[in-house]
C-alpha positions in Angstrom: 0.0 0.0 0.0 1.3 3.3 -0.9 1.8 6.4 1.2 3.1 4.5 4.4 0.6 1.4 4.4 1.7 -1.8 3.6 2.0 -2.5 0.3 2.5 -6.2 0.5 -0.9 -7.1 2.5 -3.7 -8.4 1.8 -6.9 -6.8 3.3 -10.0 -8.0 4.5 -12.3 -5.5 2.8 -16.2 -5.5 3.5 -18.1 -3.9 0.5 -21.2 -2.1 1.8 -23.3 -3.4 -1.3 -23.1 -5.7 -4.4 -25.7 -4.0 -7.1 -24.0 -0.9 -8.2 -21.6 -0.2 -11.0 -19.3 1.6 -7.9 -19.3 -1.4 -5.8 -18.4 -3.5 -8.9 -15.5 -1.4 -10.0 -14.4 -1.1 -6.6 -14.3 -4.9 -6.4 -12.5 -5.0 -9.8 -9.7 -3.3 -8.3 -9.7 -4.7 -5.1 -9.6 -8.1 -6.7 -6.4 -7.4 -9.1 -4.2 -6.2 -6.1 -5.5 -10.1 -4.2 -7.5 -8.3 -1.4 -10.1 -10.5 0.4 -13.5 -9.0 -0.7 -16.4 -9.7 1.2 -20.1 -8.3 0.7 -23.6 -7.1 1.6 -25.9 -8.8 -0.7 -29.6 -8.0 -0.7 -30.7 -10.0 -3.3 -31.7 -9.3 -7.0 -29.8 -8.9 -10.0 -26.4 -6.8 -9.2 -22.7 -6.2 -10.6 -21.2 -8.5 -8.5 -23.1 -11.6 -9.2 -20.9 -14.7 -9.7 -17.2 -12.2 -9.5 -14.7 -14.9 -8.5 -13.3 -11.9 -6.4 -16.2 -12.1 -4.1 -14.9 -14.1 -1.0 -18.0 -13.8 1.1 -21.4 -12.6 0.8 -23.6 -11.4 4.1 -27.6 -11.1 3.2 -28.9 -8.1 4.4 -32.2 -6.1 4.5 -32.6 -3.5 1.1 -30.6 -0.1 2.0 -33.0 1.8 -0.1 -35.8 0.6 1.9 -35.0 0.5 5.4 -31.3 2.4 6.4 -31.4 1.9 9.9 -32.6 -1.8 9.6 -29.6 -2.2 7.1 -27.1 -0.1 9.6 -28.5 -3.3 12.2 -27.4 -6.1 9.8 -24.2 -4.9 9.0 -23.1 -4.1 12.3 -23.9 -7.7 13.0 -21.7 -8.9 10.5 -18.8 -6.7 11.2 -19.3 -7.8 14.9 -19.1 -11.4 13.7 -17.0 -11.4 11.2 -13.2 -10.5 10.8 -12.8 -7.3 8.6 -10.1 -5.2 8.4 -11.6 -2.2 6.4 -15.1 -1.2 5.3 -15.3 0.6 2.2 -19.3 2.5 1.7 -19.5 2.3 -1.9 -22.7 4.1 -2.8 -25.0 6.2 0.0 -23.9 3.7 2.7 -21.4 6.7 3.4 -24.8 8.9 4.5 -25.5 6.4 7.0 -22.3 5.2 8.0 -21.6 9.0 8.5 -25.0 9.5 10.8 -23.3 6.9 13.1 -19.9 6.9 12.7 -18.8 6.7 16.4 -20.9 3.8 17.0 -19.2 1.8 13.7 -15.5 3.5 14.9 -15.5 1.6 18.1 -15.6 -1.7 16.5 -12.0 -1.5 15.2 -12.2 -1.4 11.2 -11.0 0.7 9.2 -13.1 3.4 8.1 -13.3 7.1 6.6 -16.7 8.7 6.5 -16.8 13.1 7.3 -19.3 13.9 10.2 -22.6 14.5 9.5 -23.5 17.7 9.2 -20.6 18.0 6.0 -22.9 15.3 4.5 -26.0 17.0 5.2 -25.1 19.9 2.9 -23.2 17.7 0.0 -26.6 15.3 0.3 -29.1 18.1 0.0 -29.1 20.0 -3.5 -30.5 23.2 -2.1 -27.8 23.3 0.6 -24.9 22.2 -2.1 -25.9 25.3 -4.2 -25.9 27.9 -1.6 -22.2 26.1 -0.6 -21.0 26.3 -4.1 -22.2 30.2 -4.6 -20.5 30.5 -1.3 -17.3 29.3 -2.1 -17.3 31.2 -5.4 -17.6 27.7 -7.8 -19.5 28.4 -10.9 -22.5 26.5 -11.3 -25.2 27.0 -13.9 -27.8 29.4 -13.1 -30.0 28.0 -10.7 -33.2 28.9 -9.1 -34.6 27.6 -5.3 -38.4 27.0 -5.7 -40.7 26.8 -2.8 -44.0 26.2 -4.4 -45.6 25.1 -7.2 -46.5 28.4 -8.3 -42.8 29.7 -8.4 -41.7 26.7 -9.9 -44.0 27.7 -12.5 -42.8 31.2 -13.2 -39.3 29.8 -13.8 -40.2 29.6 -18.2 -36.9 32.1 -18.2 -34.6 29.4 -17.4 -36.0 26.7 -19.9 -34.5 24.4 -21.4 -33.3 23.2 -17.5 -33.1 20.3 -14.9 -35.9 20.2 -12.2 -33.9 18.7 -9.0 -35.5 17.1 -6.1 -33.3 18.4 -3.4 -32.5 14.4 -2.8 -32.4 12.4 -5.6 -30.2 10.0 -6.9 -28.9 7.2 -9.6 -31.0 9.8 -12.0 -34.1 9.5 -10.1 -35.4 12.5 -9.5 -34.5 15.0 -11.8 -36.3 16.0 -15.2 -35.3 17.9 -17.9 -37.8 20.2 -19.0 -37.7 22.0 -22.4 -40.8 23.5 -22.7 -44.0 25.3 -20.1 -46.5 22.5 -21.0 -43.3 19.8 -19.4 -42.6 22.4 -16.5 -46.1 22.3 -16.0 -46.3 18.1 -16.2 -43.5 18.6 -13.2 -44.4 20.6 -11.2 -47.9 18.5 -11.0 -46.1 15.0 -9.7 -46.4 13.4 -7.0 -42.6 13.6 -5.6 -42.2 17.7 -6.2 -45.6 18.0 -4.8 -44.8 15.9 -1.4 -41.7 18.2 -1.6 -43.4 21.5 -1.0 -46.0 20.0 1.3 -43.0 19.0 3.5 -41.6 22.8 3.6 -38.7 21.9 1.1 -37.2 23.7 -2.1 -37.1 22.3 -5.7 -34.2 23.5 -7.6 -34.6 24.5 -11.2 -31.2 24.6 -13.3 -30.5 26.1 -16.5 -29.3 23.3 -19.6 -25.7 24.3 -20.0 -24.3 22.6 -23.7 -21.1 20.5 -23.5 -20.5 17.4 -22.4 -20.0 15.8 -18.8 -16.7 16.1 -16.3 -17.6 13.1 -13.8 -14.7 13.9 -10.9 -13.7 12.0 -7.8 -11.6 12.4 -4.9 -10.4 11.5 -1.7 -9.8 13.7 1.2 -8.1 13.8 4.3 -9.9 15.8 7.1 -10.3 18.6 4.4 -7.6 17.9 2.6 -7.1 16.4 -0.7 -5.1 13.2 -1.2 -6.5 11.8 -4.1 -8.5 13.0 -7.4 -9.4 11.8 -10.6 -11.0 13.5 -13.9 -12.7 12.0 -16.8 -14.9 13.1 -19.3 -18.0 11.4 -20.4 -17.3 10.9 -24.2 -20.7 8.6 -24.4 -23.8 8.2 -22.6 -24.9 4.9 -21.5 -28.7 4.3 -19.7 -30.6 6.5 -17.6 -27.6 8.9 -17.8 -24.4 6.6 -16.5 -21.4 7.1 -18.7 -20.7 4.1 -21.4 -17.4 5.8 -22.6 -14.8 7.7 -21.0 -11.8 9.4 -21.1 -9.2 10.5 -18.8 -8.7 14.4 -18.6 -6.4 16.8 -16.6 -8.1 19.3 -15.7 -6.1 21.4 -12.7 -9.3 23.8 -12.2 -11.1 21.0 -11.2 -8.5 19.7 -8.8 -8.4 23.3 -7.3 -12.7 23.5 -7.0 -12.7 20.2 -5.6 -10.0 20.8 -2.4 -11.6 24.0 -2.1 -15.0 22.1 -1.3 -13.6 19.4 0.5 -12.1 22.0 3.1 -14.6 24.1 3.5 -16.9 20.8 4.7 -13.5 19.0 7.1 -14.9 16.2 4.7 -13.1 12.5 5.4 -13.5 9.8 2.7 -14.9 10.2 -0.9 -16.3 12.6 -3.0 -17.4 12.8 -6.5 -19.0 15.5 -8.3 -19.8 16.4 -11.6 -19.8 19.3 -14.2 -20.7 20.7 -17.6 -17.2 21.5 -19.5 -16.9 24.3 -21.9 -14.8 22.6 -24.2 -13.3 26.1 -26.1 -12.5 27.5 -22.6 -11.7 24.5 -20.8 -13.8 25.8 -17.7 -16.4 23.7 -16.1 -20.1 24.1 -14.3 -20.8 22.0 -11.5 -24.0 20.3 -11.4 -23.7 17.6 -8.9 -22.0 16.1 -6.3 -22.2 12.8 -4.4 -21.2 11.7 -1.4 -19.2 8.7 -2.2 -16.5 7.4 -4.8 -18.0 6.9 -8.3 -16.2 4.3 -10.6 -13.2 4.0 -9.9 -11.6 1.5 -12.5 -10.6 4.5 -14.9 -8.6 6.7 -12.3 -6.4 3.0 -11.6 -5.9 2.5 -15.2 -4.9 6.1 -15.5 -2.0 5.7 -12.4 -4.3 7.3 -9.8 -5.3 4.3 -8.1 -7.8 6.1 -5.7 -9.1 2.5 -4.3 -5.9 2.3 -3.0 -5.3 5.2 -1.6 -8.7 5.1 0.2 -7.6 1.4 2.1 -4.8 3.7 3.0 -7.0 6.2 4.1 -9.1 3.9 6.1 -6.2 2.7 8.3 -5.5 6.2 9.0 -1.7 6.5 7.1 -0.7 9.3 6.3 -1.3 10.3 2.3 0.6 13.2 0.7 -0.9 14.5 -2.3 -2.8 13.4 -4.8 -0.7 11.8 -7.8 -1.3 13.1 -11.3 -3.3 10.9 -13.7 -2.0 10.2 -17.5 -4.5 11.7 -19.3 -6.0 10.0 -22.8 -6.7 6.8 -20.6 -9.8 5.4 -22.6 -12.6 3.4 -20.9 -16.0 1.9 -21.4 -19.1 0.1 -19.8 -20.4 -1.9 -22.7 -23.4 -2.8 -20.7 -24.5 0.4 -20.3 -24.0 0.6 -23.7 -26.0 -1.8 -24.6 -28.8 -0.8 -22.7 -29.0 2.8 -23.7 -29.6 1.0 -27.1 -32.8 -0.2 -25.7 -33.7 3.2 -23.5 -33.9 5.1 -26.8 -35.6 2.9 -29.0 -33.0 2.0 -31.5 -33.9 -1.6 -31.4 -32.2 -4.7 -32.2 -30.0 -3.7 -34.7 -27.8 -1.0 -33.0 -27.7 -3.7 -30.1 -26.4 -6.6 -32.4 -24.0 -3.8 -33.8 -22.8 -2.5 -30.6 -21.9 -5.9 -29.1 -19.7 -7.1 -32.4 -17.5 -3.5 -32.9 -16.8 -4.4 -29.1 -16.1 -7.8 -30.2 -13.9 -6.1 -32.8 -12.0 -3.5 -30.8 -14.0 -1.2 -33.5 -15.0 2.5 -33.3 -15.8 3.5 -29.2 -13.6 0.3 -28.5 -10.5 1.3 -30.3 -8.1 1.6 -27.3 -10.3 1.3 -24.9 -10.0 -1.2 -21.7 -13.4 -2.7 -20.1 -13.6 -0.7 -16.4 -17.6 -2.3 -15.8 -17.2 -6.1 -17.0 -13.9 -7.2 -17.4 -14.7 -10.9 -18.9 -10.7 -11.9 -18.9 -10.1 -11.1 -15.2 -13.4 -12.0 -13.9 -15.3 -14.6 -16.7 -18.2 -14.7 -14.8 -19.1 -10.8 -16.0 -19.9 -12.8 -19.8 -23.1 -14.2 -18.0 -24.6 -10.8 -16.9 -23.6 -9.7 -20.2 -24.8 -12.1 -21.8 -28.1 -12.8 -20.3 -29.2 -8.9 -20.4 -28.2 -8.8 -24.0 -30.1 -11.9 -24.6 -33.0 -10.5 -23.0 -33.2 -7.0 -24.5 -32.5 -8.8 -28.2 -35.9 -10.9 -27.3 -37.7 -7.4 -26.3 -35.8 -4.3 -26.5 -38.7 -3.1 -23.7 -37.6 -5.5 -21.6 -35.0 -2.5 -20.5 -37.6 -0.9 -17.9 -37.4 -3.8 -15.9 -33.9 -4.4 -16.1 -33.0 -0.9 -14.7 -35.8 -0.4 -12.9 -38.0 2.7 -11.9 -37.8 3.1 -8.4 -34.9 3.4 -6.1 -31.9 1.1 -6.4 -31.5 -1.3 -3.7 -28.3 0.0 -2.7 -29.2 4.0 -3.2 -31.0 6.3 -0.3 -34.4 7.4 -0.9 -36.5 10.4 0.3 -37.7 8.5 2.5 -34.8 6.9 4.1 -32.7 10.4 4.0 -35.7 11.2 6.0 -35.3 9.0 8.5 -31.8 8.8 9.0 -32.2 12.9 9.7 -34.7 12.1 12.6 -33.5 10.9 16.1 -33.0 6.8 16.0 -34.8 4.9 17.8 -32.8 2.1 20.4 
């Protein structure tokens, strides 16, 4: 392990979920350097499925569903079992953070910020007042309060209407016109919103493509980052193609947010790059480490350096990623294929040019499904393609509508905000 940690050991790392594309490229990584992986598994169709790099898997309740009931299970696991580090791949972090004393006394590694720094990168309205404080540009954005000023917001259009907790693309809409800002502002979830005294944010469509960035920090201090540029999109908005960018102005937005929240662990956000100016908007961020396969193939191996992290060594700072690093997620590829209605065809074409190393393949390494390391990825891809190639509408059910099993819903931010009950 680099930065003072051992490089020679072999951890016993406990993965907070198995369904994600995080967790899987967290595993992917994990698994090449001969770490022992082990992790919660509740249920379903997920990433991780068959991964020969999976050592151990512990059943646990749905994190979407239930956080506190999930927070139960996997402190019994981590009581009963002999981990060295946890590593919160997706929201986890959210709750993990809400009770990080009570998981710190159990003697595993782990790096989560406190609380109250996850309240505001969690909340969108809060994020936005942070980023106008600090001085990072953001598109123009407007905070709603009701339906009627959500309405009145026709200026800003085309733009994204935000829940102020939403995530893996659930809640947000893109609205182009008054008749769709009109068909928003009348659902359910922006509705229950209002009713509950909260603010809808309403962001003007900036043109470009996306700058997905991650990064470690250190007690507010950055130790690790990693910049790549979304150069195709796969389903529901996830990245099928990428490439690896350096980009110092992000670097320099992203310790400046990390330190002005003491944050500890991981942090992603993302942005809306201005390809003539090389300058960015920031859009989102996320409270955890978002695909992390490129940023190793690159010579940033931020997986790493968060094990390192976790056993509390010392880091110094980041080290500076070879840009040019080409990656891609052919089953999002795929997929997308479906989402849009191209049918068939473009799916049957899509899986022989990456057969062929053609086009988007050219040069590019496999970060979702690597199918020489870890075979057992063929049979997820396999079986999805299969499925979509029998009915391309099959896709809805494949990705699902609600929230992920392994993601935080309104209703569970909710109740990890309100005093736990013992």
């Amino acid at each position: 392990m680099a930065d003072g940690a051992d490089p020679g050991r072999r951890y016993r790392v406990l993965l907070t979920e198995a369904s994600s594309a995080s967790a899987r490229e967290v595993l992917t990584v994990l698994g090449r350097r001969r770490h022992e992986v082990g992790v919660m598994d509740s249920g379903g169709l997920n990433f991780t499925a068959l991964s020969r790099w999976v050592k151990r898997r512990h059943r646990s309740p749905r994190f979407s569903a239930d956080p506190e009931r999930y927070l139960d299970a996997l402190y019994q696991v981590l009581t009963h079992s002999s981990y060295d580090i946890l590593l919160p791949t997706h929201e986890q972090l959210i709750a993990l953070s809400r009770h990080r004393e009570e998981f710190s006394r159990l003697g595993v590694g782990l790096a989560v910020p406190g609380f109250e720094a996850v309240r505001t990168a969690q909340d969108k309205a809060a994020a936005v007042r942070l980023f106008a404080e600090l001085g990072l540009p953001q598109p123009d954005t407007a905070l709603v309060a009701d339906e009627s000023e959500l309405l009145a917001q026709t200026g800003r259009l085309p733009a994204y209407v935000k829940l102020p907790v939403a995530t893996s693309s659930r809640g947000v809409w893109r609205v182009a016109d008054p008749a769709q800002l009109s068909g928003t502002a009348a659902l359910p979830q922006v509705r229950e919103v209002f009713a509950r005294g909260g603010e809808v944010l309403v962001q003007r469509a900036l043109p470009g493509p996306i700058v997905m960035a991650q990064a470690l920090f250190d007690r507010g201090s950055l130790v690790g980052a990693h910049t790549v540029l979304r150069k195709r999109e796969g389903v529901q908005g996830s990245a099928s193609s990428k490439v690896s960018l350096d980009l110092p102005e992000v670097h320099r937005h992203l310790a400046e947010l990390g330190g002005a929240l003491d944050w500890h662990g991981p942090l992603s956000v993302d942005a809306v790059l201005d390809e003539r100016r090389r300058t960015v908007h920031h859009i989102d961020v996320n409270p955890r480490l978002v695909e992390p396969v490129n940023a190793e193939l690159a010579g940033t191996d931020l997986v790493q350096r968060w094990l390192a992290l976790s056993c509390g060594a010392e880091l110094g700072p980041p080290p500076r990623a070879r840009a040019g690093v080409r990656t891609h997620m052919l089953l999002m590829a795929v997929v997308r294929h479906a989402e849009v209605g191209r049918g068939r065809r473009a799916i049957l074409t899509e899986l022989a040019r990456a057969a062929a190393g053609r086009g988007w393949y050219e040069g590019s390494q496999e970060e979702l499904l690597p199918l020489r390391a870890d075979p057992a990825g063929a049979l997820l891809l396999g079986a999805v393609s299969g499925c979509l190639l029998l009915s391309p509408r099959l896709w809805r059910r494949l990705a699902g509508s609600g929230a992920p099993a392994h993601a935080l819903s309104p209703e569970g931010w909710r109740r990890l905000t309100e005093p736990r009950a013992h």
